[in-house]
Wavefront OBJ file of the C-alpha trace (Angstrom):
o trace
v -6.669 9.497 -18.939
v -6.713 7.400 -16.294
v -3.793 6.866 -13.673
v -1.220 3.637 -13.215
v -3.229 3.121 -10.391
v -6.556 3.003 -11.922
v -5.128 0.707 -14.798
v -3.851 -1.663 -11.826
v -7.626 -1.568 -10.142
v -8.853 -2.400 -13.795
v -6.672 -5.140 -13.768
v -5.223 -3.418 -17.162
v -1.413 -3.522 -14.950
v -0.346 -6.079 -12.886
v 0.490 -5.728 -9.089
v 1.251 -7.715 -6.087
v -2.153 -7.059 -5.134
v -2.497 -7.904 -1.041
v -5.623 -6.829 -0.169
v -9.279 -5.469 -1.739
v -12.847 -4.762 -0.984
v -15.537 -3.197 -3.610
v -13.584 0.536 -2.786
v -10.463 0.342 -1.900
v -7.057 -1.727 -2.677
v -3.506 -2.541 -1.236
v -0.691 -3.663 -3.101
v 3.577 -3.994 -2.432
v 5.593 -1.278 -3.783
v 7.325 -2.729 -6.801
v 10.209 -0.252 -5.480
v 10.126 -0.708 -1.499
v 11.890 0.868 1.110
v 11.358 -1.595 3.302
v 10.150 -5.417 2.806
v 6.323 -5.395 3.409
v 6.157 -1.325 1.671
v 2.714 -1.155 0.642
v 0.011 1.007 -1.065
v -3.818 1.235 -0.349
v -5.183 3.425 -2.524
v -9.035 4.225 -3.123
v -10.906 2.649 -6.124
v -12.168 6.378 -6.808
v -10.115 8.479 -8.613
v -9.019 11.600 -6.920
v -5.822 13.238 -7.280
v -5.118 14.570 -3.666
v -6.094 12.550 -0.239
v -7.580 15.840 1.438
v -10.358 16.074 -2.071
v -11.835 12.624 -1.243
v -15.493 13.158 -0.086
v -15.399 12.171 3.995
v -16.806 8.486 4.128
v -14.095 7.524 1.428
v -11.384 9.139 3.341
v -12.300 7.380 6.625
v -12.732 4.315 4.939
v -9.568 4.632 2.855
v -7.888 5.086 6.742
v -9.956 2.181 8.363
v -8.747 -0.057 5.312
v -5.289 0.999 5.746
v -5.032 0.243 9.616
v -6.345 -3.447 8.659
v -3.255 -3.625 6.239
v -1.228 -2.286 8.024
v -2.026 -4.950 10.865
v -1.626 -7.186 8.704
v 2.012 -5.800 7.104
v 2.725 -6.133 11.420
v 1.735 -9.633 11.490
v 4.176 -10.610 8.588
v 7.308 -8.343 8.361
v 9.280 -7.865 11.481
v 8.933 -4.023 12.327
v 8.683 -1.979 15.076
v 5.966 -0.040 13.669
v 4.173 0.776 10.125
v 4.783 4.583 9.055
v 1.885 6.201 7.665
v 3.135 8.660 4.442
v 0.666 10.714 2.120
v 3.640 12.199 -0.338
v 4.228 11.915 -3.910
v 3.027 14.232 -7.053
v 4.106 11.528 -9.572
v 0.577 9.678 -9.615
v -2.435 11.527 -9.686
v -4.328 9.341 -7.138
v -4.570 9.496 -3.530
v -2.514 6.983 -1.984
v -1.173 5.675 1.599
v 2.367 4.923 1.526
v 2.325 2.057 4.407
v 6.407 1.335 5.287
v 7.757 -1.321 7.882
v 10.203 0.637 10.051
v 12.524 0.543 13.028
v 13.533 4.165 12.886
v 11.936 7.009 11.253
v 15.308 7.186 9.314
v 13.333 4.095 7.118
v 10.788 6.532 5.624
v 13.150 8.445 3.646
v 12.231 8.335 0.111
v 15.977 9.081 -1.139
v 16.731 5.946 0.712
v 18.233 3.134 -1.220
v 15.324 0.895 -2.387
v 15.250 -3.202 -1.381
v 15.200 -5.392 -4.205
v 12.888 -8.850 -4.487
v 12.538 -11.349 -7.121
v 9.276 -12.213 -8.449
v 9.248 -15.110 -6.746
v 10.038 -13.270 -3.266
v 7.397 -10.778 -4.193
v 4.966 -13.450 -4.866
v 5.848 -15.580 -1.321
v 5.618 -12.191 0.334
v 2.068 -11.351 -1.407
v 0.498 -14.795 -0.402
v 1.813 -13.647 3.613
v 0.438 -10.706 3.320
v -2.760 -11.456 1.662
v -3.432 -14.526 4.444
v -2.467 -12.180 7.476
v -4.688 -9.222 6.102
v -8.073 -11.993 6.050
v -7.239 -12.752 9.277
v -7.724 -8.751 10.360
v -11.273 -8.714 8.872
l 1 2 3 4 5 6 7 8 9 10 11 12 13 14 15 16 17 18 19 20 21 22 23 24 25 26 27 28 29 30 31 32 33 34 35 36 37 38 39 40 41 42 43 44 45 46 47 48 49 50 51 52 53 54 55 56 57 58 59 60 61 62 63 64 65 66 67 68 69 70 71 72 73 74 75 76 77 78 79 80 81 82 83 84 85 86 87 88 89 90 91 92 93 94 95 96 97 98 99 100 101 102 103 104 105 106 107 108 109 110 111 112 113 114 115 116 117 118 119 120 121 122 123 124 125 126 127 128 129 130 131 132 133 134
């Protein structure tokens, strides 16, 4: 059965989708830590990060660097955490999180809430400074 995040590639789920190429995609959080929280995930689906094949994992890292410059560009940070965590989707995925202290990274941490409409503002910014990294 294939995962939420394959459903999302497939266009089967909406997402704040922010950035995309023929293998690999970024989109916000729906539950953020921080404004700017994002995911890039690759179009392949493979449970665990370390049982992607070599050239996906480097390009799955190389993709996330150019979001993450882009997440830089946008929200006001002093640095974008790299996290590979989580057992509740089945699909390797990049946790990419704004922060000012490594405090911010805490997934117990109280989550920041956006409208649709803030969400959508934030995905246009995001989207726009992300072409600009290419």
């Amino acid at each position: 059965m294939a995962t939420i995040f394959t459903k999302i590639i497939n266009g089967e789920i909406p997402a704040y989708k922010i950035a995309e190429d023929d293998n690999y995609l970024a989109f916000l959080d729906i539950n953020p830590l921080k404004i700017g929280h994002a995911l890039a995930i690759p179009k392949k689906e493979v449970d665990y990060i370390f049982d992607l094949d070599n050239e996906t994992l480097a390009g799955l890292s190389i993709f996330a660097k150019k979001v993450a410059r882009g997440i830089e560009k946008v929200v006001t940070c002093k640095r974008v955490a790299v996290l590979v965590l989580g057992l509740e989707v089945p699909h390797a995925h990049i946790h990419l999180i704004p922060l000012d202290q490594e405090s911010d990274t805490h997934m117990k941490n109280a989550r920041v809430k956006l409208t649709p409409e803030e969400f959508e503002k934030l995905t246009l910014q995001l989207s726009e400074a992300i072409k600009n990294e290419e």
